[in-house]
PDB file of the backbone (N, CA, C, O) and the ligand in Angstrom, with CONECT records:
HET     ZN  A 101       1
ATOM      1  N   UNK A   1      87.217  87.945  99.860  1.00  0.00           N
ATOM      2  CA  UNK A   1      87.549  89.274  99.338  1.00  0.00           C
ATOM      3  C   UNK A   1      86.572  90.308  99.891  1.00  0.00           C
ATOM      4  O   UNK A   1      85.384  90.018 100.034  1.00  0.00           O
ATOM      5  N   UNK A   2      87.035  91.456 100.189  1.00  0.00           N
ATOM      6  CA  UNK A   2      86.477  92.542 100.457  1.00  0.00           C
ATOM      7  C   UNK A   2      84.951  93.084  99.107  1.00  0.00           C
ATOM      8  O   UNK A   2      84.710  92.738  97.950  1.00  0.00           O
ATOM      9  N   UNK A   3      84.432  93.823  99.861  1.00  0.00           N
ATOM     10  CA  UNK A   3      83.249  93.983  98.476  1.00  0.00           C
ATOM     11  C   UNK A   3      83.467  95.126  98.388  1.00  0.00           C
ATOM     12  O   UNK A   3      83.493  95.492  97.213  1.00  0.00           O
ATOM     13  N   UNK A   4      83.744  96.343  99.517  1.00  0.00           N
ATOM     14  CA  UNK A   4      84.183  97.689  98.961  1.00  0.00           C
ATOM     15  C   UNK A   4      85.172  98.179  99.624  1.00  0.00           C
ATOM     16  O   UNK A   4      85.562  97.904 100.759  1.00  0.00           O
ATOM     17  N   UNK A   5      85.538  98.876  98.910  1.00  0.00           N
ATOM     18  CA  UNK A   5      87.061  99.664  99.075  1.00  0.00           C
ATOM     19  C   UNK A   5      86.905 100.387 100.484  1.00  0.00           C
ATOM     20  O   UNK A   5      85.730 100.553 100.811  1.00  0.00           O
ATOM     21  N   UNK A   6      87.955 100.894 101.469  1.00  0.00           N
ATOM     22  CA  UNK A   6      87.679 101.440 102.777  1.00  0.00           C
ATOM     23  C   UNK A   6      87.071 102.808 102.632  1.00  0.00           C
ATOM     24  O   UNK A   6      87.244 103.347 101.540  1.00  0.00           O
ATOM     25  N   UNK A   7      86.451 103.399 103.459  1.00  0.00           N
ATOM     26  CA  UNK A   7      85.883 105.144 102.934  1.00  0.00           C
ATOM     27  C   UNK A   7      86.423 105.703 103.725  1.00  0.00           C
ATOM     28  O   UNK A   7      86.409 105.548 104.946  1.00  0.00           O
ATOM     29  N   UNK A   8      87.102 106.610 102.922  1.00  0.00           N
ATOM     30  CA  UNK A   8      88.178 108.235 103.510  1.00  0.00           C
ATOM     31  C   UNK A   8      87.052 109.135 103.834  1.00  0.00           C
ATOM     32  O   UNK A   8      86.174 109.291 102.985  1.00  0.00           O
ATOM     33  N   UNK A   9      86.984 109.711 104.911  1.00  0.00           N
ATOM     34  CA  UNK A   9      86.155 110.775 105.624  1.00  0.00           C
ATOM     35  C   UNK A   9      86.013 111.834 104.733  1.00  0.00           C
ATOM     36  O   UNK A   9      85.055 112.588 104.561  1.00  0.00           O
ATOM     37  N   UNK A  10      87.409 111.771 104.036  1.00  0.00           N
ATOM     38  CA  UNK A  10      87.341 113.417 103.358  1.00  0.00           C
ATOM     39  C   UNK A  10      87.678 113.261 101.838  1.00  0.00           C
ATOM     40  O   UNK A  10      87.862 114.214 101.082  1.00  0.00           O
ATOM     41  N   UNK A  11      87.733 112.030 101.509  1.00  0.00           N
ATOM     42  CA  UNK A  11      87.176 111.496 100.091  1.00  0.00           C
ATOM     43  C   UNK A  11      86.502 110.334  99.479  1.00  0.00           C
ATOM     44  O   UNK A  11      86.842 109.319  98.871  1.00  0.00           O
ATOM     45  N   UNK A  12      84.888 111.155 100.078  1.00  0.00           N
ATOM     46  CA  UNK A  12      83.472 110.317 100.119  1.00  0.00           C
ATOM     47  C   UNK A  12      83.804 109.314  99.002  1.00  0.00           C
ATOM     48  O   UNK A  12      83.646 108.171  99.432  1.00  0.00           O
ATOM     49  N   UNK A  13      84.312 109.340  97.390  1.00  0.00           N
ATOM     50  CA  UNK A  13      83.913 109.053  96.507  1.00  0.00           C
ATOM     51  C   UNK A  13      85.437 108.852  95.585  1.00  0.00           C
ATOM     52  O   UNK A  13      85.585 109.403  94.494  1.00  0.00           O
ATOM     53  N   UNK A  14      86.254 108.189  96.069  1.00  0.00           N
ATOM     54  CA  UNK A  14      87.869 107.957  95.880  1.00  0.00           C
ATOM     55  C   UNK A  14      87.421 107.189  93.991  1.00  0.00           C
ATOM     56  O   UNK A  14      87.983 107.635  92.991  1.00  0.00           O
ATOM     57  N   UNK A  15      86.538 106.238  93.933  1.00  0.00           N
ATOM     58  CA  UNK A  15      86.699 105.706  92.536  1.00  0.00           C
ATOM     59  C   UNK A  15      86.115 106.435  91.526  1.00  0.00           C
ATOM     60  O   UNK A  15      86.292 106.324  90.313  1.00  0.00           O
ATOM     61  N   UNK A  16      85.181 107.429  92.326  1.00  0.00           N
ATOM     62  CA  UNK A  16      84.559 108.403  90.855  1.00  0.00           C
ATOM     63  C   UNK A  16      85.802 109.047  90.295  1.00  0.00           C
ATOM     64  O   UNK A  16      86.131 108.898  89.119  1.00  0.00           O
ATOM     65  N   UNK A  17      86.637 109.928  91.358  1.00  0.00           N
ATOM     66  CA  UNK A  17      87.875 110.593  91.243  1.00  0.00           C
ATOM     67  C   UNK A  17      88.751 109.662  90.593  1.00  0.00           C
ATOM     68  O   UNK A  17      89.758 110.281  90.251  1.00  0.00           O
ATOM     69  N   UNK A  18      88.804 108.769  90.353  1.00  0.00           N
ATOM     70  CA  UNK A  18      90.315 108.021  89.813  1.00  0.00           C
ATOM     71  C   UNK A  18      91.616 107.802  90.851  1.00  0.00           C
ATOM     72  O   UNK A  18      92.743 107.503  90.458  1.00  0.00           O
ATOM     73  N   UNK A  19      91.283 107.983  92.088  1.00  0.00           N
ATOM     74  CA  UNK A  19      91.911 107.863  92.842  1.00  0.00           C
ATOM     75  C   UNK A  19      92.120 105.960  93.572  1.00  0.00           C
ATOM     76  O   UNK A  19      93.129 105.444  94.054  1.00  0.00           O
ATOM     77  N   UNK A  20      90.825 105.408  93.379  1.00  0.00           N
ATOM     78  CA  UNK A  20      90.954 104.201  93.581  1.00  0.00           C
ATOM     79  C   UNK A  20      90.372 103.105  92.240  1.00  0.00           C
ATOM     80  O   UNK A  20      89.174 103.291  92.028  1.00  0.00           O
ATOM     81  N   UNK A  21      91.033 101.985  91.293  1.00  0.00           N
ATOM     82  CA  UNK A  21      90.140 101.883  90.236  1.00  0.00           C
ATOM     83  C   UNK A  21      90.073 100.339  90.589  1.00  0.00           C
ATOM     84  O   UNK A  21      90.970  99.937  91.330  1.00  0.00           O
ATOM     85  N   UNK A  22      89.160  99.453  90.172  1.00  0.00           N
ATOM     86  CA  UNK A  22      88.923  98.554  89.910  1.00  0.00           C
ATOM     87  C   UNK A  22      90.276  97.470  89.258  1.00  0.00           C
ATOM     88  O   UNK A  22      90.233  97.317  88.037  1.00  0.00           O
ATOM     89  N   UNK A  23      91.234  96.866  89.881  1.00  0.00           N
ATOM     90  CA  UNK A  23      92.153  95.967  89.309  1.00  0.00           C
ATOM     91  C   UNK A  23      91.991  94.712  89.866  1.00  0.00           C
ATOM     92  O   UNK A  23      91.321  94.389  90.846  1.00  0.00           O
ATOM     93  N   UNK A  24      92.782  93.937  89.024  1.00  0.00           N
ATOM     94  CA  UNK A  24      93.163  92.860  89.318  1.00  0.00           C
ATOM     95  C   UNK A  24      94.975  92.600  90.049  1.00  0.00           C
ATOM     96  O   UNK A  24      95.609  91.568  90.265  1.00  0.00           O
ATOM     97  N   UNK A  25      95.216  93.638  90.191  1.00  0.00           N
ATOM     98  CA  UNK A  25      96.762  93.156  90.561  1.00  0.00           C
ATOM     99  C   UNK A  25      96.697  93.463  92.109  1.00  0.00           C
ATOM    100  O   UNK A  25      95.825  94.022  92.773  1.00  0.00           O
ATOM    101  N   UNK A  26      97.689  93.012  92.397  1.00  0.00           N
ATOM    102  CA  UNK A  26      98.287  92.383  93.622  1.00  0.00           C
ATOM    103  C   UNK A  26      98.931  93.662  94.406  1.00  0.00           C
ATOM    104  O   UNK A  26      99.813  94.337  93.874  1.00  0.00           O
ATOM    105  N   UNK A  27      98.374  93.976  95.850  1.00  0.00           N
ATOM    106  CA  UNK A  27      99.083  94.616  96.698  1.00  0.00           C
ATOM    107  C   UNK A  27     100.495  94.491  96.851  1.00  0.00           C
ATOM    108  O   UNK A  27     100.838  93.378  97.248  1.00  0.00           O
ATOM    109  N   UNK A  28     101.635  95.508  96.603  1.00  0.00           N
ATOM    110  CA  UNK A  28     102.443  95.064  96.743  1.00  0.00           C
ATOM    111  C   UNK A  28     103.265  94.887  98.775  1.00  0.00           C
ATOM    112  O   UNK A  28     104.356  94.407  99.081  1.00  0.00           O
ATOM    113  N   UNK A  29     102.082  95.548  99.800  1.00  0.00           N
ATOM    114  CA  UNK A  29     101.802  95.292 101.276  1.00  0.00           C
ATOM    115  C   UNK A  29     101.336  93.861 101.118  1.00  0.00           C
ATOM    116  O   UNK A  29     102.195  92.981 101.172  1.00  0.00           O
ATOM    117  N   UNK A  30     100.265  93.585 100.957  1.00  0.00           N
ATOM    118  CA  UNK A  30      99.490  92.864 101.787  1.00  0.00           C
ATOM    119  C   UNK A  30      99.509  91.528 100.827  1.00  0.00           C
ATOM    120  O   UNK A  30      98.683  90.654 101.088  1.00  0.00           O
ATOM    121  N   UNK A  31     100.248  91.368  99.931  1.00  0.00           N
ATOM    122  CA  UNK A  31      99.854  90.638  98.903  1.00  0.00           C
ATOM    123  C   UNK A  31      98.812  90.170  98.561  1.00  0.00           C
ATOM    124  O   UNK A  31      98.949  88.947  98.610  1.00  0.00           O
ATOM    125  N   UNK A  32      97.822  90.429  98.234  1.00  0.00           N
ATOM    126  CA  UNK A  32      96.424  90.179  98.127  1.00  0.00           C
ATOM    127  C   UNK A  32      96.306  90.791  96.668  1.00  0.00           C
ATOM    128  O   UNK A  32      97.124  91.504  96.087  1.00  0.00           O
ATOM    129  N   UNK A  33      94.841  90.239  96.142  1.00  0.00           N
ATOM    130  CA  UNK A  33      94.385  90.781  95.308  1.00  0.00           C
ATOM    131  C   UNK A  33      92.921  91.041  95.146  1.00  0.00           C
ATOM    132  O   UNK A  33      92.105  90.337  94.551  1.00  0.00           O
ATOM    133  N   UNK A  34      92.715  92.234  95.809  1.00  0.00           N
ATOM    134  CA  UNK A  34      91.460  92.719  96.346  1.00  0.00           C
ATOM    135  C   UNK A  34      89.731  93.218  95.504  1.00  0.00           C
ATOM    136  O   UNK A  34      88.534  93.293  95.780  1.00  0.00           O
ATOM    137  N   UNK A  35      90.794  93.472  94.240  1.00  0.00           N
ATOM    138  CA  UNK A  35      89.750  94.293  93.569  1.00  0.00           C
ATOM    139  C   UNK A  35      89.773  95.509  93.326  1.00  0.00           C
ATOM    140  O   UNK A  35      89.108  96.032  92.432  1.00  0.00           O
ATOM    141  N   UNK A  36      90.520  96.092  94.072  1.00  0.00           N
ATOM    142  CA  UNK A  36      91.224  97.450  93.811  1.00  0.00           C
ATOM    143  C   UNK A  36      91.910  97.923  94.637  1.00  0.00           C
ATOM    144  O   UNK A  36      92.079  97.632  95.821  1.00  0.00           O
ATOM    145  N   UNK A  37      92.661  99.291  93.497  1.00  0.00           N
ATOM    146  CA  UNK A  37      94.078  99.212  94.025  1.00  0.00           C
ATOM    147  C   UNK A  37      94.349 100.862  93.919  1.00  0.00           C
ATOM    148  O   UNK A  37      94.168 101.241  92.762  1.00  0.00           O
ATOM    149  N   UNK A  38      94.599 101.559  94.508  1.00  0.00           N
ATOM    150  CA  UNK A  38      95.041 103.126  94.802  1.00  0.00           C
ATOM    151  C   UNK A  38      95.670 103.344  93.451  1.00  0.00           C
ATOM    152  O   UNK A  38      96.288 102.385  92.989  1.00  0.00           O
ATOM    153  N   UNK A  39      95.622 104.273  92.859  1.00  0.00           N
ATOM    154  CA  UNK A  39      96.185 104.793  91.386  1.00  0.00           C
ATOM    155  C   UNK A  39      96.293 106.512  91.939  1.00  0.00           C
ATOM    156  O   UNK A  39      96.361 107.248  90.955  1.00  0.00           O
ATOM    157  N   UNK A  40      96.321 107.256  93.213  1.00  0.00           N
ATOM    158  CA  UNK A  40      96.820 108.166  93.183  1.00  0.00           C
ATOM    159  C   UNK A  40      98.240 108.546  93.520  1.00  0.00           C
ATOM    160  O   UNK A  40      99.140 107.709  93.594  1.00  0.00           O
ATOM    161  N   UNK A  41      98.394 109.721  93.702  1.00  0.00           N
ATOM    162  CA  UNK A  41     100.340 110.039  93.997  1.00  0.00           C
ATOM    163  C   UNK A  41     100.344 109.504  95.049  1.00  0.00           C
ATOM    164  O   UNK A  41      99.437 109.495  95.882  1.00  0.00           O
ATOM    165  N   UNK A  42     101.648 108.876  95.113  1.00  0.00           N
ATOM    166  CA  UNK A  42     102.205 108.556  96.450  1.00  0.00           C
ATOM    167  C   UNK A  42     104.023 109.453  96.053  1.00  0.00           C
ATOM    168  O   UNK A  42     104.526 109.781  94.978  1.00  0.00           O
ATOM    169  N   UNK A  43     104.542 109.576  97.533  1.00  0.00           N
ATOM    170  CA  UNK A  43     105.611 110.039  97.185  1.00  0.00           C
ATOM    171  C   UNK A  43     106.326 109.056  98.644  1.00  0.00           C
ATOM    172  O   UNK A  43     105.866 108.918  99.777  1.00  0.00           O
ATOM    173  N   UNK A  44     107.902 108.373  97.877  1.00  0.00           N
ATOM    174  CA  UNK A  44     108.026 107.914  98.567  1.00  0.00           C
ATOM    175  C   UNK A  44     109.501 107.152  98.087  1.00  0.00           C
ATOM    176  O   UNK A  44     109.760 107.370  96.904  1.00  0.00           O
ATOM    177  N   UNK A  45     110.514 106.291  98.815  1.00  0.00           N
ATOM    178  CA  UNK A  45     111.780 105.553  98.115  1.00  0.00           C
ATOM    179  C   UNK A  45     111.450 105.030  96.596  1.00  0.00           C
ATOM    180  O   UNK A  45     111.878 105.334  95.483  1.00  0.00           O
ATOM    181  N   UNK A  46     110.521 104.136  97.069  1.00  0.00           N
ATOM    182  CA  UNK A  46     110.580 102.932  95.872  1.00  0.00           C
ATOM    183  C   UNK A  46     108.996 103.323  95.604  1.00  0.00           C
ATOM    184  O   UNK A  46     108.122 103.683  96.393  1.00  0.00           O
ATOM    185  N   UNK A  47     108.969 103.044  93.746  1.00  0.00           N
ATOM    186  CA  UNK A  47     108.002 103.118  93.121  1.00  0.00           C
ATOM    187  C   UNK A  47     106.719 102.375  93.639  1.00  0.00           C
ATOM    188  O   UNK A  47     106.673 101.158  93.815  1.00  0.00           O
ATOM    189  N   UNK A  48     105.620 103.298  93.876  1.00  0.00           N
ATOM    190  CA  UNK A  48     104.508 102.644  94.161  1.00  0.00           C
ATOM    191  C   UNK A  48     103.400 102.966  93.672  1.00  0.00           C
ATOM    192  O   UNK A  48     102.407 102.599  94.300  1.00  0.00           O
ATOM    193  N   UNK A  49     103.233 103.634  92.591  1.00  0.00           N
ATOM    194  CA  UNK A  49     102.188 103.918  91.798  1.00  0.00           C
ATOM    195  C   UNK A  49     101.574 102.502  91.290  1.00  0.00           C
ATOM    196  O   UNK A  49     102.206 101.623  90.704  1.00  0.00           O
ATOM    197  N   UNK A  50      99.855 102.473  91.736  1.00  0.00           N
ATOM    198  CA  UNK A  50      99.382 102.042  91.237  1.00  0.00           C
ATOM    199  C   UNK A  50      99.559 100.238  91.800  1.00  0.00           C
ATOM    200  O   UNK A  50      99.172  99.364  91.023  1.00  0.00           O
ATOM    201  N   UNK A  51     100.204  99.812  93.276  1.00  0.00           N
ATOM    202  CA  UNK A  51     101.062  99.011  93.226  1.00  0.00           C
ATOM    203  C   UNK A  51      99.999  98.827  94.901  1.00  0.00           C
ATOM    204  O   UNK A  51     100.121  97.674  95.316  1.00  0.00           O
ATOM    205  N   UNK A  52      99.365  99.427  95.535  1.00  0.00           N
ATOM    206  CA  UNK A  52      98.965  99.408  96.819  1.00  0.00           C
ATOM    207  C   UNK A  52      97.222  99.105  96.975  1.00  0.00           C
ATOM    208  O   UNK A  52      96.447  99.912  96.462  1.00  0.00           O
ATOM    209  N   UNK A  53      96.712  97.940  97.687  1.00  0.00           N
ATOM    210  CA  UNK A  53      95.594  98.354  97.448  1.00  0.00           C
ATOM    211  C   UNK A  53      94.433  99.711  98.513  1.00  0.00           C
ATOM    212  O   UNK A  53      95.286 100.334  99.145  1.00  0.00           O
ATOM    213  N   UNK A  54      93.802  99.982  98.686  1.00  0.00           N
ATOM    214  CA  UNK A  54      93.444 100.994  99.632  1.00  0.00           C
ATOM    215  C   UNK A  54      93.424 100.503 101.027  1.00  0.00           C
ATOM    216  O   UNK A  54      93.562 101.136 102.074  1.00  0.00           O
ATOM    217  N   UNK A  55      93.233  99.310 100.833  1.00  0.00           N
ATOM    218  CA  UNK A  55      93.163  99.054 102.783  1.00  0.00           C
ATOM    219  C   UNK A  55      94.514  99.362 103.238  1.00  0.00           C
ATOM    220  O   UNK A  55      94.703 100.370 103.920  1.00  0.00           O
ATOM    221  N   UNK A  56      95.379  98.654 102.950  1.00  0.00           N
ATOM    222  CA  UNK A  56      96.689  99.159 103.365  1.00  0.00           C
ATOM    223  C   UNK A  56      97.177 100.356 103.649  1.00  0.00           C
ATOM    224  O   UNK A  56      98.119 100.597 104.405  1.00  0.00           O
ATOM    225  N   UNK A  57      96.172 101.530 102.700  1.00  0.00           N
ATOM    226  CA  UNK A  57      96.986 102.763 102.923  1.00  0.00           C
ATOM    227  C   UNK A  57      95.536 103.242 103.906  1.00  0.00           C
ATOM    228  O   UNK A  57      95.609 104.363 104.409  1.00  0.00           O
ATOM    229  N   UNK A  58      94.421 102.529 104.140  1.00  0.00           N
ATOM    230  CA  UNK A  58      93.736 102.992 105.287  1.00  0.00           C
ATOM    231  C   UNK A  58      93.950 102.920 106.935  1.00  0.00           C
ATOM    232  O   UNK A  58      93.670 103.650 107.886  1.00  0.00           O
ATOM    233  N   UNK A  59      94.749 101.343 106.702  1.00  0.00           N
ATOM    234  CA  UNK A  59      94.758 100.776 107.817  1.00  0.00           C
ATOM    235  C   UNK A  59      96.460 102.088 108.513  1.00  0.00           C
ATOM    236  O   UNK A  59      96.683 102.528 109.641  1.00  0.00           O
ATOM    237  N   UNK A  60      97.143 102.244 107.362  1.00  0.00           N
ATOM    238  CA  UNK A  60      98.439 103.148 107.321  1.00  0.00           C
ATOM    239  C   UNK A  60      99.402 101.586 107.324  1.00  0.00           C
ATOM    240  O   UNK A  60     100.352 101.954 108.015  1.00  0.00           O
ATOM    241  N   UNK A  61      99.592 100.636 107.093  1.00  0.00           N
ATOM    242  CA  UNK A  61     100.370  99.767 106.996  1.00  0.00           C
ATOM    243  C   UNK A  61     101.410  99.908 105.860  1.00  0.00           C
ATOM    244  O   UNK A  61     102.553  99.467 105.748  1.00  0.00           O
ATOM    245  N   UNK A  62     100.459 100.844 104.868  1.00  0.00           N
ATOM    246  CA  UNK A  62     101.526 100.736 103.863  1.00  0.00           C
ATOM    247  C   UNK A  62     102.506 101.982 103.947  1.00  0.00           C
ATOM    248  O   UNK A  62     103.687 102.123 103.632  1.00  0.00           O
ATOM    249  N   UNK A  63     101.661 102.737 104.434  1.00  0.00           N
ATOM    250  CA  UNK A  63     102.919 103.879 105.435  1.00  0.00           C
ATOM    251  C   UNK A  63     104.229 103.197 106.349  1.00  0.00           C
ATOM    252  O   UNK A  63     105.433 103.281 106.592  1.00  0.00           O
ATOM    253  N   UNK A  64     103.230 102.619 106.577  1.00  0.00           N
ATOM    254  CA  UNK A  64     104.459 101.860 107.991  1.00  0.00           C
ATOM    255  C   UNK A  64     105.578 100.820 107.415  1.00  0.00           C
ATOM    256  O   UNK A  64     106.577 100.479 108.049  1.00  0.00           O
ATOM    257  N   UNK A  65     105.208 100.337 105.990  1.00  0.00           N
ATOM    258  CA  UNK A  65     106.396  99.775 105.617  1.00  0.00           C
ATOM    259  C   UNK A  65     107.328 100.507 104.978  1.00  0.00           C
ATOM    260  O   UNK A  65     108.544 100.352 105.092  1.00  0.00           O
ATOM    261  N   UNK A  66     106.595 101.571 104.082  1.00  0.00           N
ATOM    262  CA  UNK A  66     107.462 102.005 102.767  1.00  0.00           C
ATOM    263  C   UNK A  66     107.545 103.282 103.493  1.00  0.00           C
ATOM    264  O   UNK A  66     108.267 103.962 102.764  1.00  0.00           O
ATOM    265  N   UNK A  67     107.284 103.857 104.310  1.00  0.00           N
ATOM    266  CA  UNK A  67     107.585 105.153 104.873  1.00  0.00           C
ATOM    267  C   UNK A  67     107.082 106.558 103.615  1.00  0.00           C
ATOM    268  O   UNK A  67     107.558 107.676 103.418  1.00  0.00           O
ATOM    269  N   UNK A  68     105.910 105.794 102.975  1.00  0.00           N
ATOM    270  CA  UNK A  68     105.421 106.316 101.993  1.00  0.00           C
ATOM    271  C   UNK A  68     104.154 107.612 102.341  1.00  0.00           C
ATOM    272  O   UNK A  68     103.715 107.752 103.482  1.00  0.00           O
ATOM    273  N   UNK A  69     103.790 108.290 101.428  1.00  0.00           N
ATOM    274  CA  UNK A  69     102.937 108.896 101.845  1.00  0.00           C
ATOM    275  C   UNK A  69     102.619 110.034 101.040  1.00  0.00           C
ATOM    276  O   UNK A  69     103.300 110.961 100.602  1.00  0.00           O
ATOM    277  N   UNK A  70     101.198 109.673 100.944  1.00  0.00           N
ATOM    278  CA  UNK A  70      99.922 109.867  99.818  1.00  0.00           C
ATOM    279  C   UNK A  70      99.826 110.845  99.168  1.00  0.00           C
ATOM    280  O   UNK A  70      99.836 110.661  97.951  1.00  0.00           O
ATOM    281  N   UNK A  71      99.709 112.114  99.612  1.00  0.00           N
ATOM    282  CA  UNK A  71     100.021 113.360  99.112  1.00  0.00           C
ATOM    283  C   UNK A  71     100.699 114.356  99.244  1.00  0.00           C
ATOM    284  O   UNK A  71     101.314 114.597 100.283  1.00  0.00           O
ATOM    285  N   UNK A  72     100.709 115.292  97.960  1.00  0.00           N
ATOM    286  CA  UNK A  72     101.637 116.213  98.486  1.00  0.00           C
ATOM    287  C   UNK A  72     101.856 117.040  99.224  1.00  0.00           C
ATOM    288  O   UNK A  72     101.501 118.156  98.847  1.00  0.00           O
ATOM    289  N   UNK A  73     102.409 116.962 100.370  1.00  0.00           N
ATOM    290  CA  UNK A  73     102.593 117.916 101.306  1.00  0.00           C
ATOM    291  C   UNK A  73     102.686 119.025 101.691  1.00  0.00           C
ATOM    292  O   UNK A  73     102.629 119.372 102.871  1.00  0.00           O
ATOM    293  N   UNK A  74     102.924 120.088 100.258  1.00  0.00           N
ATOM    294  CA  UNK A  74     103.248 121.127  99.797  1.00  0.00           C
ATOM    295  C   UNK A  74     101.705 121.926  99.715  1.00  0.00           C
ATOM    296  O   UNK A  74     101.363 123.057 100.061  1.00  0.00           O
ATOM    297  N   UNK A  75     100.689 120.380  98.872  1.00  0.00           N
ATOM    298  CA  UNK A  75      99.189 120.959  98.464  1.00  0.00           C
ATOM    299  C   UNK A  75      98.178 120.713  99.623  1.00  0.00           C
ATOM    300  O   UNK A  75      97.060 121.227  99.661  1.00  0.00           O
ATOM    301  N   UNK A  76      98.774 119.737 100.715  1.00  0.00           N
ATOM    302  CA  UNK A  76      97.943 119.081 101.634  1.00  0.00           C
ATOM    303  C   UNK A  76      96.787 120.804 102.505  1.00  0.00           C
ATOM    304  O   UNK A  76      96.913 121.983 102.175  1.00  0.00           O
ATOM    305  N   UNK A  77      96.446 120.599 102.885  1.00  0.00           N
ATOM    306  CA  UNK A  77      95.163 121.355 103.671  1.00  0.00           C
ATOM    307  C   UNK A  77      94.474 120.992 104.261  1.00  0.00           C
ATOM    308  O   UNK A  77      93.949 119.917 103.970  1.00  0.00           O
ATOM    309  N   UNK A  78      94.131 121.642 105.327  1.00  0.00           N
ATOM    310  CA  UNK A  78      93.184 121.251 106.288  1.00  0.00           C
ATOM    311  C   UNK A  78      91.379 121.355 105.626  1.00  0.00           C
ATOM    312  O   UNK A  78      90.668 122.332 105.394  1.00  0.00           O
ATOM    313  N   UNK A  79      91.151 119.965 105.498  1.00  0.00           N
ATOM    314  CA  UNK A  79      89.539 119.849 105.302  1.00  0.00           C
ATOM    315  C   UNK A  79      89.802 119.310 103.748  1.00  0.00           C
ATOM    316  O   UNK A  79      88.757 119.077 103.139  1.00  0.00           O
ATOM    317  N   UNK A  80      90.663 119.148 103.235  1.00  0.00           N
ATOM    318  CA  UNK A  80      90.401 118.650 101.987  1.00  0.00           C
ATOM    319  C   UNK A  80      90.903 117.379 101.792  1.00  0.00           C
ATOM    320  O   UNK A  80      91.512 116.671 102.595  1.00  0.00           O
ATOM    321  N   UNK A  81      90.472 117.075 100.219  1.00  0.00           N
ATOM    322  CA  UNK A  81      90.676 115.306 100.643  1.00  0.00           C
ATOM    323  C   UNK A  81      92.460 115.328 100.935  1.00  0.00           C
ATOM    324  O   UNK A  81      92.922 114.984 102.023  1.00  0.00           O
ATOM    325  N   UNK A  82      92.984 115.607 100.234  1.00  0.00           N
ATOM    326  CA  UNK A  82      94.817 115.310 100.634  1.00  0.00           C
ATOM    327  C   UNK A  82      94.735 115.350 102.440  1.00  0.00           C
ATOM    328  O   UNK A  82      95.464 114.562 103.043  1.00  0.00           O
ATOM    329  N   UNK A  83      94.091 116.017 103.002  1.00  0.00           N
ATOM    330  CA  UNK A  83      94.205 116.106 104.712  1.00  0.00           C
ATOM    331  C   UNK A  83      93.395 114.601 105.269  1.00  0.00           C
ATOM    332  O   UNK A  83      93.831 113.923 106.199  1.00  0.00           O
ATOM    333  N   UNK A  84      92.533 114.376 104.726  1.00  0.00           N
ATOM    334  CA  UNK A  84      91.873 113.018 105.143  1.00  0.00           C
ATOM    335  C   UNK A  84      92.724 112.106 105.072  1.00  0.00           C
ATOM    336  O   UNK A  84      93.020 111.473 106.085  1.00  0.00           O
ATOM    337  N   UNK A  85      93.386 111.804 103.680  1.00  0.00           N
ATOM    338  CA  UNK A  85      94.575 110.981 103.737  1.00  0.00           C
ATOM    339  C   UNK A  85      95.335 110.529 104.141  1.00  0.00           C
ATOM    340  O   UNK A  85      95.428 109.302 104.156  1.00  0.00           O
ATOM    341  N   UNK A  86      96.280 111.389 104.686  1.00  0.00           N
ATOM    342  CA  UNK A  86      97.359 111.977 105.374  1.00  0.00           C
ATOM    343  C   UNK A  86      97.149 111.785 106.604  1.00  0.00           C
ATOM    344  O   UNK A  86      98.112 111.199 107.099  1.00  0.00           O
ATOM    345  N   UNK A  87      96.201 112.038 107.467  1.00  0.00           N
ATOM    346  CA  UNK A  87      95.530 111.401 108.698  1.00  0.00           C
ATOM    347  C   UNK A  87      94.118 110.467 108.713  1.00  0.00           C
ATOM    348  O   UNK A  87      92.988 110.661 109.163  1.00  0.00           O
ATOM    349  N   UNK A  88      94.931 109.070 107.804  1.00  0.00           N
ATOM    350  CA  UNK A  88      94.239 107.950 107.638  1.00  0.00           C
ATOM    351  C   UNK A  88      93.118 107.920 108.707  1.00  0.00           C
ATOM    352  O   UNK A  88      93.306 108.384 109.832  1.00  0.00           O
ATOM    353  N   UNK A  89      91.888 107.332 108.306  1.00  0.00           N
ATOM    354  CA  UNK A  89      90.784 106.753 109.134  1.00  0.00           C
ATOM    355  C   UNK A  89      90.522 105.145 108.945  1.00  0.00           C
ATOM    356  O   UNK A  89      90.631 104.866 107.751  1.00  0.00           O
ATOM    357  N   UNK A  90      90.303 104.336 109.514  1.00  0.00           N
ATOM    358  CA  UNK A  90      89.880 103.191 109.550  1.00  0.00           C
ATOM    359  C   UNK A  90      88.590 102.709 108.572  1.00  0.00           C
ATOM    360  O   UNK A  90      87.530 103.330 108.633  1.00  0.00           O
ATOM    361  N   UNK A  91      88.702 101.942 107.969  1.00  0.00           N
ATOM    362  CA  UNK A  91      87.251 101.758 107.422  1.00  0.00           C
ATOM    363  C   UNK A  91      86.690 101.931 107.969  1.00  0.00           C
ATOM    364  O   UNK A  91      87.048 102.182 109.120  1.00  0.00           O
ATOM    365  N   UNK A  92      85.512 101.945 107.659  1.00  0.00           N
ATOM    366  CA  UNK A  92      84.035 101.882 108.799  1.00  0.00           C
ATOM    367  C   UNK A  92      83.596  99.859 108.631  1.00  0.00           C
ATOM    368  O   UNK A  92      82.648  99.380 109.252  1.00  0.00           O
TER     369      UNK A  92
HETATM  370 ZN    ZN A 101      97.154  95.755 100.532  1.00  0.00          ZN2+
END
C-alpha cells in the first residue's frame, strides 16, 4: 500500500480541505484499497462520489475510464486548486 496520497501542485494540502479523507473502501478504477479515497465533486455519467481513490484521478486513469472530471468547469481558474486538477500532475 501506498503511505501517502499523490500531491496536486495546486492543492498542497487535499486532506486538510476534505477533499481527500482517510477510507477504507475500494477504488471503484483500480480496485484497490488504498487508504484513501477522493470525497470531492466529480461531475460525470455514473455516480462517483466518494468511490475513486486519488491516484487514479492523478495518474488521470480515472478520467480515462469514466470520462469523468473533477471540477466544475464553470468555477475552474487559472492558478487555483480546481485548475491543478483539471490538468492532473503525476505524483512526485
Ligand atoms: Zn484507484
Amino acid at each position: 500500500m501506498d503511505l501517502d496520497p499523490p500531491v496536486f501542485r495546486y492543492h498542497p494540502n487535499p486532506i486538510a480541505s476534505g477533499s481527500i479523507v482517510a477510507s477504507g473502501a475500494q477504488c471503484v478504477r483500480c480496485e484497490q484499497r488504498r487508504g484513501f479515497i477522493y470525497a470531492g465533486p466529480s461531475y460525470c455519467e455514473v455516480e462517483l462520489d466518494v468511490a475513486l481513490c486519488p491516484w487514479c484521478i492523478a495518474d488521470g486513469s480515472a478520467h480515462e475510464k469514466f470520462d469523468a472530471s473533477f471540477v466544475d468547469e464553470a468555477l475552474a481558474r487559472p492558478r487555483s486548486w480546481a485548475y491543478g486538477v483539471r490538468f492532473l500532475l503525476p505524483p512526485l
